[in-house]
DSSP file (Angstrom, degrees, kcal/mol; ACC not computed):
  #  RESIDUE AA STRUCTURE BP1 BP2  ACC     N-H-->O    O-->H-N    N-H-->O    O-->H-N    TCO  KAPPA ALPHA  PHI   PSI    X-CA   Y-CA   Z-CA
    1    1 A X              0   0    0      0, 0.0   148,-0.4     0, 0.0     2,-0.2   0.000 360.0 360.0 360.0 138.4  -51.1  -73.0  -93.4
    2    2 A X        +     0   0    0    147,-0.2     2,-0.1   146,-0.1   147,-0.1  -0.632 360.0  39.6-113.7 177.0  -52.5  -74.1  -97.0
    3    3 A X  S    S-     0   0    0     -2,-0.2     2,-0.1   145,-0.1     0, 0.0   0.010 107.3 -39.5  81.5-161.4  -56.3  -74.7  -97.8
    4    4 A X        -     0   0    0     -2,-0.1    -2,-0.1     1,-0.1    48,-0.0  -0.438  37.2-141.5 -95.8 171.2  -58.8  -72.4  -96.3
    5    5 A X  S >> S+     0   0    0     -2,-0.1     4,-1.1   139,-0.1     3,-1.0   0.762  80.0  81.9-143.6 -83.7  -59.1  -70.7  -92.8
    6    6 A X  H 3> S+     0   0    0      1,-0.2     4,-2.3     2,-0.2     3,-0.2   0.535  77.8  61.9  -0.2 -73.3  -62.9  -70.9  -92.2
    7    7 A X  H 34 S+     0   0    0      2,-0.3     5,-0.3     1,-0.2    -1,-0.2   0.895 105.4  46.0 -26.3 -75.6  -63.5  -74.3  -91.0
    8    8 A X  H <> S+     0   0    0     -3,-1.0     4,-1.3     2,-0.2     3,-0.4   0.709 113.9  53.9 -61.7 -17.0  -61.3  -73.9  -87.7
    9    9 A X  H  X S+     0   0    0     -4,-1.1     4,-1.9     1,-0.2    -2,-0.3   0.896 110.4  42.8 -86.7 -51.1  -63.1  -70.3  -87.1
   10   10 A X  H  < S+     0   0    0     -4,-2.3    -2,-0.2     2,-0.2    -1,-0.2   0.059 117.0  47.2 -98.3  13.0  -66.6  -71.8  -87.3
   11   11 A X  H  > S+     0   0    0     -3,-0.4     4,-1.8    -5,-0.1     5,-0.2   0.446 117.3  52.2 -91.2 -30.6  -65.5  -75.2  -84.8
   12   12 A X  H  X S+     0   0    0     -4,-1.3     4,-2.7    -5,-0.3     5,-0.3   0.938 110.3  37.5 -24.7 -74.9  -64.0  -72.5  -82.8
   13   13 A X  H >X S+     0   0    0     -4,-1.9     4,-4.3     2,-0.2     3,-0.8   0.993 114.5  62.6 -45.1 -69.6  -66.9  -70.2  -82.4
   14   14 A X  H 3> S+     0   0    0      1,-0.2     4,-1.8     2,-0.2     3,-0.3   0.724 111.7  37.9   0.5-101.9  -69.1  -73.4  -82.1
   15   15 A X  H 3X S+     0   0    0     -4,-1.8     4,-0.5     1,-0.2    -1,-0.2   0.624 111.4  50.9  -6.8 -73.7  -67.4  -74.2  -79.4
   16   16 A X  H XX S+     0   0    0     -4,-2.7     4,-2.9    -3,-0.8     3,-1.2   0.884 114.7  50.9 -41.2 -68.1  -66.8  -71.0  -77.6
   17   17 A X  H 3X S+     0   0    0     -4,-4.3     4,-3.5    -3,-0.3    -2,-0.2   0.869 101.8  59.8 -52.9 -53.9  -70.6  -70.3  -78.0
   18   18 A X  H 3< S+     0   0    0     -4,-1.8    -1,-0.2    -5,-0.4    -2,-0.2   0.561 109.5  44.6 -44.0 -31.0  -71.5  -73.7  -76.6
   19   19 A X  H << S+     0   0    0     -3,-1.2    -2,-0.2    -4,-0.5     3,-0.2   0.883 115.4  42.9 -74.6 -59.9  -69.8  -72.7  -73.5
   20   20 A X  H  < S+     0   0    0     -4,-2.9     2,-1.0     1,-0.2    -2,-0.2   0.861 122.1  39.8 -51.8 -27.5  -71.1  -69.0  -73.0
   21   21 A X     <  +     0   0    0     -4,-3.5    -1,-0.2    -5,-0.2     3,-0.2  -0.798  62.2 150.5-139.7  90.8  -74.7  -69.8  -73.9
   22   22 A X        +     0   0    0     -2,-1.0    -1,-0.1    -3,-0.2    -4,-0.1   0.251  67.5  69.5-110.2  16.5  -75.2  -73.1  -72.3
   23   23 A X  S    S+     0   0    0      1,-0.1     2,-0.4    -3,-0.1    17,-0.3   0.530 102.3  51.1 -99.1 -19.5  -79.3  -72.2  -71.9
   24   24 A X  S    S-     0   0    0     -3,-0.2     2,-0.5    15,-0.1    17,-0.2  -0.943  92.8-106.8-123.6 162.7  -79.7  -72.5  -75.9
   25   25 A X  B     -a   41   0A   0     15,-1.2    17,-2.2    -2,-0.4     2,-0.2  -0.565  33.6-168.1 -38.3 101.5  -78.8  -75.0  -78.1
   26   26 A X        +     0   0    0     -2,-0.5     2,-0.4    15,-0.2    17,-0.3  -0.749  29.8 119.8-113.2 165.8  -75.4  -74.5  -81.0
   27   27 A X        -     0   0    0     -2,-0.2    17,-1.1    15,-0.2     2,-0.3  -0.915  60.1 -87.9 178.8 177.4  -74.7  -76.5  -83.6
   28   28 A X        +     0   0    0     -2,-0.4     2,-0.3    15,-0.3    17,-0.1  -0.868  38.7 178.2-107.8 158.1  -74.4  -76.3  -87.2
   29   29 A X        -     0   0    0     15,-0.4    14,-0.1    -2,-0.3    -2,-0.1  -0.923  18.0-175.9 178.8 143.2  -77.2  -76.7  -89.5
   30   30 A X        +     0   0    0     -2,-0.3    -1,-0.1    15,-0.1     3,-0.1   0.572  68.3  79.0-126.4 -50.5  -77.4  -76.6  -93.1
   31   31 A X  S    S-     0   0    0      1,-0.2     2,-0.1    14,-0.1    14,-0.0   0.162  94.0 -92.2-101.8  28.7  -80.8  -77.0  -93.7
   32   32 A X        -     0   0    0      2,-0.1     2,-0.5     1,-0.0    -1,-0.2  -0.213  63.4 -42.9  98.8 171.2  -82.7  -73.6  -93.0
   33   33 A X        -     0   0    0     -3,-0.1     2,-0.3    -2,-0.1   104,-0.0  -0.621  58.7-176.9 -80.6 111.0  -84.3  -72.2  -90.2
   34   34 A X        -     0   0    0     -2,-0.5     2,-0.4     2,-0.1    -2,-0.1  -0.858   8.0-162.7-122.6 142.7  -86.4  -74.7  -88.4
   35   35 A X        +     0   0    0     -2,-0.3     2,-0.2   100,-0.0     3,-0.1  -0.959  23.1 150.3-125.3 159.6  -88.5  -73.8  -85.4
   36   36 A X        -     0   0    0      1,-0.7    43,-0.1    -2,-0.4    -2,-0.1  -0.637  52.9  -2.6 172.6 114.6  -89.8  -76.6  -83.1
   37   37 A X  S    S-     0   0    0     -2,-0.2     2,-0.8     1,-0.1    -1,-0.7   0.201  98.5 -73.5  72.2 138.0  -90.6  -76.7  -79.4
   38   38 A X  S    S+     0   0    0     -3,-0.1     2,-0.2    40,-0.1    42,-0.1  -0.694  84.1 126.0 -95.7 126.7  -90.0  -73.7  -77.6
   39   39 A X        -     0   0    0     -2,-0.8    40,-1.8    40,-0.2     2,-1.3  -0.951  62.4-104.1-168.1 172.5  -86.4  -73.3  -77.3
   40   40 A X  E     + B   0  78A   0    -17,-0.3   -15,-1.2    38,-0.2     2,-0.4  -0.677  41.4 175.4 -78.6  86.8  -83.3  -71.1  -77.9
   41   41 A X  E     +aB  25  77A   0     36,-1.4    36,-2.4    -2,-1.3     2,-0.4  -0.947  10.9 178.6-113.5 151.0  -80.9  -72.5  -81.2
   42   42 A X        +     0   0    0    -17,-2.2     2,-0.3    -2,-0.4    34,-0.2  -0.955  13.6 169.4-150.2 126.1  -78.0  -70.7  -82.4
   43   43 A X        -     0   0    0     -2,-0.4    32,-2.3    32,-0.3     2,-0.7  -0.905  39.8-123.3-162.5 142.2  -76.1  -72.6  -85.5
   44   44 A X  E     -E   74   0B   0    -17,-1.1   -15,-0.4    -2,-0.3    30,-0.3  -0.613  40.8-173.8 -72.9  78.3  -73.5  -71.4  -87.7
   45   45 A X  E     -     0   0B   0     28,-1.8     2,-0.2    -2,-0.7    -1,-0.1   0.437  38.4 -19.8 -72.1-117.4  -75.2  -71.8  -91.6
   46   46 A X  E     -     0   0B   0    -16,-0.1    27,-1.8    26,-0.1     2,-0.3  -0.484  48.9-127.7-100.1 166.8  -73.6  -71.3  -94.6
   47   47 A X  E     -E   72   0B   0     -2,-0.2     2,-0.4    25,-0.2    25,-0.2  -0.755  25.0-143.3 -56.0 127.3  -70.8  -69.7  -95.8
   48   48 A X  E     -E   71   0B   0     23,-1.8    23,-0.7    -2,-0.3     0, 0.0  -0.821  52.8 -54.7-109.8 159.3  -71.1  -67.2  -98.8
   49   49 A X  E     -     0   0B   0     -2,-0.4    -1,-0.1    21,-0.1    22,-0.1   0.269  64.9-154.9 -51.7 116.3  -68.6  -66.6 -101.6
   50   50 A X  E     -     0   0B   0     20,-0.1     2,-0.5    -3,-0.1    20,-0.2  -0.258   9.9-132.0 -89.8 170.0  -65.2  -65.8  -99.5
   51   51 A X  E     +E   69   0B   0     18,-1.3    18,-0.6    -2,-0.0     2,-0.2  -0.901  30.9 174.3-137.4 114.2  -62.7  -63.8 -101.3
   52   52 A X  E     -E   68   0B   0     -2,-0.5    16,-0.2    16,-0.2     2,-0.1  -0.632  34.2-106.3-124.1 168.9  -58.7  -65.1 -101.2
   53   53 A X        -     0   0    0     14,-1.1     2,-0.6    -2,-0.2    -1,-0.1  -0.222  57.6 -82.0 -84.9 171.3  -55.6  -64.0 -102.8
   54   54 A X        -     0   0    0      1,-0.2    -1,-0.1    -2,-0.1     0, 0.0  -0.847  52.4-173.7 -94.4 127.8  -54.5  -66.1 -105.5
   55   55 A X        +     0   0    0     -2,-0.6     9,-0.2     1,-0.1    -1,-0.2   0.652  49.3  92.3-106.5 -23.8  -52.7  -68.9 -103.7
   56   56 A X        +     0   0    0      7,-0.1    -1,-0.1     2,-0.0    -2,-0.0   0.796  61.6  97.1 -53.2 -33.6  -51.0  -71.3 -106.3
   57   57 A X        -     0   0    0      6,-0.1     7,-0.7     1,-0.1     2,-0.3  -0.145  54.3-162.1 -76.2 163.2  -47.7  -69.9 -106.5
   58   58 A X  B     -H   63   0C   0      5,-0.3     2,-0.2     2,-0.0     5,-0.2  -0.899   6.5-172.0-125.8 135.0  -44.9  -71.2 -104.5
   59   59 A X        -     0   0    0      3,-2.8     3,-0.1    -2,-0.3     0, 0.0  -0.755  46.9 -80.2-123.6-153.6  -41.6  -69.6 -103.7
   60   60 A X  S    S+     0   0    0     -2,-0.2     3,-0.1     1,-0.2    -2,-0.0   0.438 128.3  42.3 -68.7  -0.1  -38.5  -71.2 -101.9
   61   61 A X  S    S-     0   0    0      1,-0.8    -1,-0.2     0, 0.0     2,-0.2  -0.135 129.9 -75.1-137.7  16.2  -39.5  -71.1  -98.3
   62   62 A X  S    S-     0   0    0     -3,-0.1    -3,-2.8     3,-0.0    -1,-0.8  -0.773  77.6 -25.2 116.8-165.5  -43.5  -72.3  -99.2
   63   63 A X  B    S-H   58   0C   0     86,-0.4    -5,-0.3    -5,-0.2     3,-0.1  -0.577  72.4 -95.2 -91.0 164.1  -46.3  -70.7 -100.7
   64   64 A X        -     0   0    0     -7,-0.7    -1,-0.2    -2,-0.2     2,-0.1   0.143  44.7 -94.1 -57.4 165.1  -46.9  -67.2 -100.7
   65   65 A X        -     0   0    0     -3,-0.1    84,-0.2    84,-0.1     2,-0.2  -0.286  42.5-179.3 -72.1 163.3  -49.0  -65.4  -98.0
   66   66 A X  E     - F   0 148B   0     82,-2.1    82,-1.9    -3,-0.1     2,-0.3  -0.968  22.6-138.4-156.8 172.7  -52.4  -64.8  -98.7
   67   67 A X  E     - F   0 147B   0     -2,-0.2   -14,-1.1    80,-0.2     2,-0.3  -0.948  25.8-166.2-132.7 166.0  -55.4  -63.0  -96.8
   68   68 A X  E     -EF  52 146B   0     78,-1.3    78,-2.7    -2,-0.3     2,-0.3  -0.985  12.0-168.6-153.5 142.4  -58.8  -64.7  -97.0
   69   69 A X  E     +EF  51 145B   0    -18,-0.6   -18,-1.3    -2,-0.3     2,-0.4  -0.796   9.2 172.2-156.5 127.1  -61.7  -63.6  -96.2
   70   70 A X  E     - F   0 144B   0     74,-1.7    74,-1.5    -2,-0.3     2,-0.4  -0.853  22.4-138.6-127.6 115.1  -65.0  -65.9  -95.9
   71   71 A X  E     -EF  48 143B   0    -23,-0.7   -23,-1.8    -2,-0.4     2,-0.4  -0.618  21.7-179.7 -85.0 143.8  -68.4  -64.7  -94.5
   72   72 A X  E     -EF  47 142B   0     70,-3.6    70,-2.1    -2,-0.4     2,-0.8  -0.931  19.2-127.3-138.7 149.5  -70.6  -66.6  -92.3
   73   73 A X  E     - F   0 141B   0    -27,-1.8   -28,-1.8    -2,-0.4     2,-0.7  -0.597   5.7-160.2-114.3 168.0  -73.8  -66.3  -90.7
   74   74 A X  E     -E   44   0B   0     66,-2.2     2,-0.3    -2,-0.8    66,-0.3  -0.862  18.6-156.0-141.1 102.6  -74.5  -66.8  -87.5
   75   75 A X        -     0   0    0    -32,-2.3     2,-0.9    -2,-0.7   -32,-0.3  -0.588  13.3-168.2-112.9 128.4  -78.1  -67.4  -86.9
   76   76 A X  E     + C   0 138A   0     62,-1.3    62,-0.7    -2,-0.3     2,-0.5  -0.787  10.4 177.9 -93.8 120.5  -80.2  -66.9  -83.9
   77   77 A X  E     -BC  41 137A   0    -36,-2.4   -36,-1.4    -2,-0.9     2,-0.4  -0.989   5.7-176.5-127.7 134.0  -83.9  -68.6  -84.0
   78   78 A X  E     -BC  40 136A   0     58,-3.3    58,-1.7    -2,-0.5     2,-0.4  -0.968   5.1-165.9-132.7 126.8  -86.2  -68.1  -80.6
   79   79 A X  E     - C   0 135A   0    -40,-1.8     2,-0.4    -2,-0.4    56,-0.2  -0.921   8.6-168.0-109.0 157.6  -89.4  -69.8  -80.4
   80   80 A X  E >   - C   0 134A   0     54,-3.4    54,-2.4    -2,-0.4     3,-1.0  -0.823  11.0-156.3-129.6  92.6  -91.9  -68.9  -77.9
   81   81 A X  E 3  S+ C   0 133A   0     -2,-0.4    52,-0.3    52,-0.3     3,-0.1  -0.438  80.8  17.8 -59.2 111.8  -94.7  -71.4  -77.8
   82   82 A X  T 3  S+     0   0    0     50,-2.4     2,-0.3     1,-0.5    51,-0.3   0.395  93.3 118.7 115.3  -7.5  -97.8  -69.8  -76.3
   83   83 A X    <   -     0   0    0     -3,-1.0    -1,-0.5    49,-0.3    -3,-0.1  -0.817  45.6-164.3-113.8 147.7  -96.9  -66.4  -76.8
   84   84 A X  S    S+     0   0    0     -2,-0.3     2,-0.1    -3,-0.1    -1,-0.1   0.666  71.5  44.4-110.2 -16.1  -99.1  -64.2  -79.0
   85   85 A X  S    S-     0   0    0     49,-0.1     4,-0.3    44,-0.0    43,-0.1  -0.540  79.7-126.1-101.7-172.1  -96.9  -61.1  -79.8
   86   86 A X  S >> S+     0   0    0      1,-0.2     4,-2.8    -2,-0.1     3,-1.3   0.753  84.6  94.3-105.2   2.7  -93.1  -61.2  -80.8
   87   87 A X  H 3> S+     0   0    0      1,-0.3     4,-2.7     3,-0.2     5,-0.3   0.892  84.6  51.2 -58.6 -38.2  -91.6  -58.9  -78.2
   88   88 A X  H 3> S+     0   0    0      2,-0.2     4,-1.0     1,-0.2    -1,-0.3   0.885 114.8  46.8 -61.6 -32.4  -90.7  -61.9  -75.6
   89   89 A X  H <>>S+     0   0    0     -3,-1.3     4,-5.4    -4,-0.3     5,-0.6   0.956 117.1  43.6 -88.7 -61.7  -88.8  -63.9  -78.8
   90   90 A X  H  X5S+     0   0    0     -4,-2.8     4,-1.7     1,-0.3     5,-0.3   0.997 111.8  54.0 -69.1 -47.2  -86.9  -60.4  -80.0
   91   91 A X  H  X5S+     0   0    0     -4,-2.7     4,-3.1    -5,-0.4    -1,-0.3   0.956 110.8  44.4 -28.7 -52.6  -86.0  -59.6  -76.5
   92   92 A X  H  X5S+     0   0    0     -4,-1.0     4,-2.2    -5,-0.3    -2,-0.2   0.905 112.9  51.9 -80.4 -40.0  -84.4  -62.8  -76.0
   93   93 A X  H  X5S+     0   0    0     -4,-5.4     4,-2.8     2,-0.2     5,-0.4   0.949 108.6  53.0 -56.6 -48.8  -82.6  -62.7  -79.4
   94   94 A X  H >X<S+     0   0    0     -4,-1.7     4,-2.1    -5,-0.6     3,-0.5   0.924 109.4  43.6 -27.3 -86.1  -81.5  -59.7  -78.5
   95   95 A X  H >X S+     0   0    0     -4,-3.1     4,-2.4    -5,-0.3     3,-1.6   0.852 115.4  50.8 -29.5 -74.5  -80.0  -60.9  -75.2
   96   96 A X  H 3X S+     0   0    0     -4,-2.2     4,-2.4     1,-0.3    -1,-0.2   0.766 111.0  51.2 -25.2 -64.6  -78.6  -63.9  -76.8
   97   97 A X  H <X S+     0   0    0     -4,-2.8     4,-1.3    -3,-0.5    -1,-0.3   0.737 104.6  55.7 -52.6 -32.7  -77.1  -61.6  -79.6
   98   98 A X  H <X S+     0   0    0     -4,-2.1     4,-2.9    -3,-1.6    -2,-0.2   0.880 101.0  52.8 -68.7 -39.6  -75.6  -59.6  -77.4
   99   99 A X  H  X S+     0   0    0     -4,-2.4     4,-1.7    -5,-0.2    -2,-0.2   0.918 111.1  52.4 -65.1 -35.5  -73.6  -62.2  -75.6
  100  100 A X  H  <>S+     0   0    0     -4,-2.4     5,-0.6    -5,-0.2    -2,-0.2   0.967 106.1  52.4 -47.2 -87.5  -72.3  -63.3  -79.1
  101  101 A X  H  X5S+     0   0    0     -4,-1.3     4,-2.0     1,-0.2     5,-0.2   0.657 113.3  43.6   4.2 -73.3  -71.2  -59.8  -79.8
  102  102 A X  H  X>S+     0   0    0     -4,-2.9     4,-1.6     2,-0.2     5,-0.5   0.993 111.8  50.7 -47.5 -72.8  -69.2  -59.6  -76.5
  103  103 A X  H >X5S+     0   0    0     -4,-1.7     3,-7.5     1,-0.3     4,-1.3   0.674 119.2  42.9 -18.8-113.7  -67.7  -63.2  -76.9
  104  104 A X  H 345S+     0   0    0      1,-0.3    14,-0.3     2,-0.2    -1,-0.3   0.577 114.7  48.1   1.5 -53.5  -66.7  -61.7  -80.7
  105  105 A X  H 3<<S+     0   0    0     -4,-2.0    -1,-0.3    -5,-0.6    -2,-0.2   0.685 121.3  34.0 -83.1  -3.6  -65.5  -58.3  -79.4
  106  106 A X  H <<5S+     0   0    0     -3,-7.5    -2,-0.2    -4,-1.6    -1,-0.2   0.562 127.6  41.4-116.3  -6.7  -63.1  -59.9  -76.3
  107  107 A X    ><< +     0   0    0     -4,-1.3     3,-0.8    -5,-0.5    -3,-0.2   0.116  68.0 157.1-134.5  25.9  -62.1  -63.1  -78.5
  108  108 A X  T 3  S+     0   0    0     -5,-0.2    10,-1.4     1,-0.2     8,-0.2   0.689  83.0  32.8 -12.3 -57.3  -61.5  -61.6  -82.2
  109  109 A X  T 3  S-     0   0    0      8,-0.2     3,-0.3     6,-0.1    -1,-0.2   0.628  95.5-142.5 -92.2 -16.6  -59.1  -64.6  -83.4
  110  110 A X    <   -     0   0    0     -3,-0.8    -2,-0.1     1,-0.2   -94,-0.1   0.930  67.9 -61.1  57.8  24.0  -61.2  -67.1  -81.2
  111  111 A X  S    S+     0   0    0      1,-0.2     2,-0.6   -99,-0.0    -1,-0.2   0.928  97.6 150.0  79.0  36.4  -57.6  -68.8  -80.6
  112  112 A X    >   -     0   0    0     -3,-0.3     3,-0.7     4,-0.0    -1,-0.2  -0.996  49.8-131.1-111.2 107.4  -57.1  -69.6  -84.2
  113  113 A X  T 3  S+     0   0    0     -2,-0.6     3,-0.1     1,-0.2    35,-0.0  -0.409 100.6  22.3 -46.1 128.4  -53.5  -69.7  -85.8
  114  114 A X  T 3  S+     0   0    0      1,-0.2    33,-3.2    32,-0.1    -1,-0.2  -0.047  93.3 131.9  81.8 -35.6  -53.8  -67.4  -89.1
  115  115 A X  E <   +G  146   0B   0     -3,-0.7    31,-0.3    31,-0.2    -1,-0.2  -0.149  31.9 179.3 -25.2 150.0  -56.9  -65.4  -87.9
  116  116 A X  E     -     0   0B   0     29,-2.5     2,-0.3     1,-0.3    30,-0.2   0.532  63.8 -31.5-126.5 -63.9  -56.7  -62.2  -88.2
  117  117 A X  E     -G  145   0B   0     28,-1.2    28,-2.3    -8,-0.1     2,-0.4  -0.963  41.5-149.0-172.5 132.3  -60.3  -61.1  -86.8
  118  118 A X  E     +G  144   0B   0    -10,-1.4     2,-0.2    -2,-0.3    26,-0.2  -0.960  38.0 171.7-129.9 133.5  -63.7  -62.6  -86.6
  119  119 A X  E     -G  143   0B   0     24,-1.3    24,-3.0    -2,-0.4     2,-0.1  -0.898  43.8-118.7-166.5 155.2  -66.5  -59.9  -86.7
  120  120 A X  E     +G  142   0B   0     -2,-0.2    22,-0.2    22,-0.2     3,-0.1  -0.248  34.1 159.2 -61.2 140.0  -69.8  -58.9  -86.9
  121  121 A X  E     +     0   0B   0     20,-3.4     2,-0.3     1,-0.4    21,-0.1   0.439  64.4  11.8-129.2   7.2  -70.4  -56.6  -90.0
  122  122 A X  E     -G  141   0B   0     19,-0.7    19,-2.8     2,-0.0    -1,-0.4  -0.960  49.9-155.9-175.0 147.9  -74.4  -57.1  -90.3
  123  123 A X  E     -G  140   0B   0     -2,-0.3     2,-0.4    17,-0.3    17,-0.3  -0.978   6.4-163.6-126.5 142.5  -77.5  -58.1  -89.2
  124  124 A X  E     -G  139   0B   0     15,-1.2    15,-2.6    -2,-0.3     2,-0.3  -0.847  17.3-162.9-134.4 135.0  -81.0  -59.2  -90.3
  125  125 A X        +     0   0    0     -2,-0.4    13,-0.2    13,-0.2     2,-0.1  -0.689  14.2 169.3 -78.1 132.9  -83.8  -59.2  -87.8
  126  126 A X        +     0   0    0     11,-0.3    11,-0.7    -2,-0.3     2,-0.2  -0.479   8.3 171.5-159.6 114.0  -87.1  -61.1  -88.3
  127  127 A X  E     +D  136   0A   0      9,-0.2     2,-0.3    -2,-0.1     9,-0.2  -0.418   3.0 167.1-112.9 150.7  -90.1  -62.1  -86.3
  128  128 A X  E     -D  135   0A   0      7,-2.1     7,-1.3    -2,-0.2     2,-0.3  -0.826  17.5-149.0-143.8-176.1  -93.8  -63.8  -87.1
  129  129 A X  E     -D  134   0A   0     -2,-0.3     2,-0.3     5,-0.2     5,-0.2  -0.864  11.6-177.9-154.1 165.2  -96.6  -65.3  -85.0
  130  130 A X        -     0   0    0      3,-1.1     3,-0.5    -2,-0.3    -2,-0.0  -0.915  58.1 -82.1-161.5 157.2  -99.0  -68.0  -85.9
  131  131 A X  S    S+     0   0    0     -2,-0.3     3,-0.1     1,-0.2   -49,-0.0   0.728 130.1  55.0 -52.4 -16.3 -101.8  -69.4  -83.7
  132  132 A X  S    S-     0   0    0      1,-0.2   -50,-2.4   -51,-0.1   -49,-0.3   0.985 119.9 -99.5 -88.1 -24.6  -98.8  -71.8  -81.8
  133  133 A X  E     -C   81   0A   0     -3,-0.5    -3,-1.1   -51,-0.3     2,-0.4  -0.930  51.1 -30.3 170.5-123.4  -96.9  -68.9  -81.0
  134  134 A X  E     -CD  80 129A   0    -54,-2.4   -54,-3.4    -2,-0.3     2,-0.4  -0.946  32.5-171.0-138.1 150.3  -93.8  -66.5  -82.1
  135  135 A X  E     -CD  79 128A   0     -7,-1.3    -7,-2.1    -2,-0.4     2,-0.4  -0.981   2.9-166.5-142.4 149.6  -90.4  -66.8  -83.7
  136  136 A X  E     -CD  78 127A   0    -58,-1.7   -58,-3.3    -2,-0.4     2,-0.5  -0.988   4.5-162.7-130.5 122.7  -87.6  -64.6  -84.2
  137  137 A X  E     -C   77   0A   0    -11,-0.7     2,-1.0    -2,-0.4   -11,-0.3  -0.932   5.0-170.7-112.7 101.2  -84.9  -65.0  -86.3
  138  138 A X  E     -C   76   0A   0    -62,-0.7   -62,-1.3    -2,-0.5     2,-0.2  -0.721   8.6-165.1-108.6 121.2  -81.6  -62.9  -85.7
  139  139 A X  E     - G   0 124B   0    -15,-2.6   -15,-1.2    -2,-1.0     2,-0.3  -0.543   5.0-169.8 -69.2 146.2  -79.0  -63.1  -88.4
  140  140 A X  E     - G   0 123B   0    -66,-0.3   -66,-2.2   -17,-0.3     2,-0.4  -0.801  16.3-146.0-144.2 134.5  -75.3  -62.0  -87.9
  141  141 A X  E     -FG  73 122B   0    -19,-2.8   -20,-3.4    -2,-0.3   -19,-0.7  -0.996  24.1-164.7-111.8 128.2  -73.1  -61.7  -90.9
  142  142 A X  E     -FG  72 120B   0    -70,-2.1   -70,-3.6    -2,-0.4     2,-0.6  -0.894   9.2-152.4-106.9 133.8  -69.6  -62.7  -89.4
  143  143 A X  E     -FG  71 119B   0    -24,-3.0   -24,-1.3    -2,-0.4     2,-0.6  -0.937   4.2-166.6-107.0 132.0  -66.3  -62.0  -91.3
  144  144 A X  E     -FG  70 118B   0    -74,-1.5   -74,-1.7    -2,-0.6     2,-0.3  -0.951  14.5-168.6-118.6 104.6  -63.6  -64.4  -90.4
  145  145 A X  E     -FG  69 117B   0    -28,-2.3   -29,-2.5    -2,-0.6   -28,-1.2  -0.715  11.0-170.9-114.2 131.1  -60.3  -62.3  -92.1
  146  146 A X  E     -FG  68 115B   0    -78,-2.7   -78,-1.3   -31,-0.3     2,-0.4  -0.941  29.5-150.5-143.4 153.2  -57.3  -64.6  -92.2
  147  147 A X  E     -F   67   0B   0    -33,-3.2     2,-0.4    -2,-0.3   -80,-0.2  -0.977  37.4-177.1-116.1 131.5  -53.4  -64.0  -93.0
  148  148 A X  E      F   66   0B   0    -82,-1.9   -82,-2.1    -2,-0.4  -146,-0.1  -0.972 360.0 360.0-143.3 147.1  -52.6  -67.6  -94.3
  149  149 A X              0   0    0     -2,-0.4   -86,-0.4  -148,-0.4  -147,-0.2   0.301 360.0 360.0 -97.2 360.0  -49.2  -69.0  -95.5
């Protein structure tokens, strides 16, 4: 396989996610953590700086192997409209996280040719309130490690 790896790992997950956790919203999203209407979203954001073998060379039988490995995060947002502390929002991220987690730990390559492993290696938890109610944001840092031809 040339080019990068990534891409097919994060429509995978998408996917995959869309199925298990068909009570929140998944997606991709680009543009920061937006809360609106109390509901469940889980979106894939950006990538951060991935780290590959040097790929250019060629022998007779293709190019050489390479391993790549591109972090991603995998963002959990819960709003709870009405609610005045944050425990109901981080419970639910929780829950929510946890079914990712499983998915992740029973579907490593997530069906990908060249995967090696997609796992969690981090998290960041973070909750507010405001007079409409409370929101929780849990972050997952996902490594998607790839063997690539």
């Amino acid at each position: 396989m040339t080019g990068i790896n990534v891409v097919a790992g994060k429509l995978a997950l998408v996917a995959a996610l869309t199925d298990e956790l068909p009570d929140c919203t998944v997606g991709y999203s680009y543009v920061g953590k937006v809360h609106a209407g109390a509901r469940d979203y889980v979106y894939l954001g950006t990538s951060t700086e991935a780290e590959v073998a040097l790929a250019a060379f060629r022998n007779d039988s293709g190019r050489y192997r390479r391993q790549e490995e591109a972090p991603v995060e995998v963002c959990i947002n819960i709003t709870r409209k009405g609610e005045s502390t944050v425990e109901a929002s981080e419970v639910r991220a929780t829950e929510v996280g946890a079914l990712i987690e499983d998915y992740l730990a029973s579907n490593p390559t997530l069906g990908v040719p060249g995967l090696l492993i997609a796992k969690i290696f981090g998290f960041k938890l973070n909750s507010t309130a405001d007079d409409d109610g409370t929101y929780t944001n849990l972050d997952y840092s996902v490594l998607f490690q790839s063997d690539l031809t």
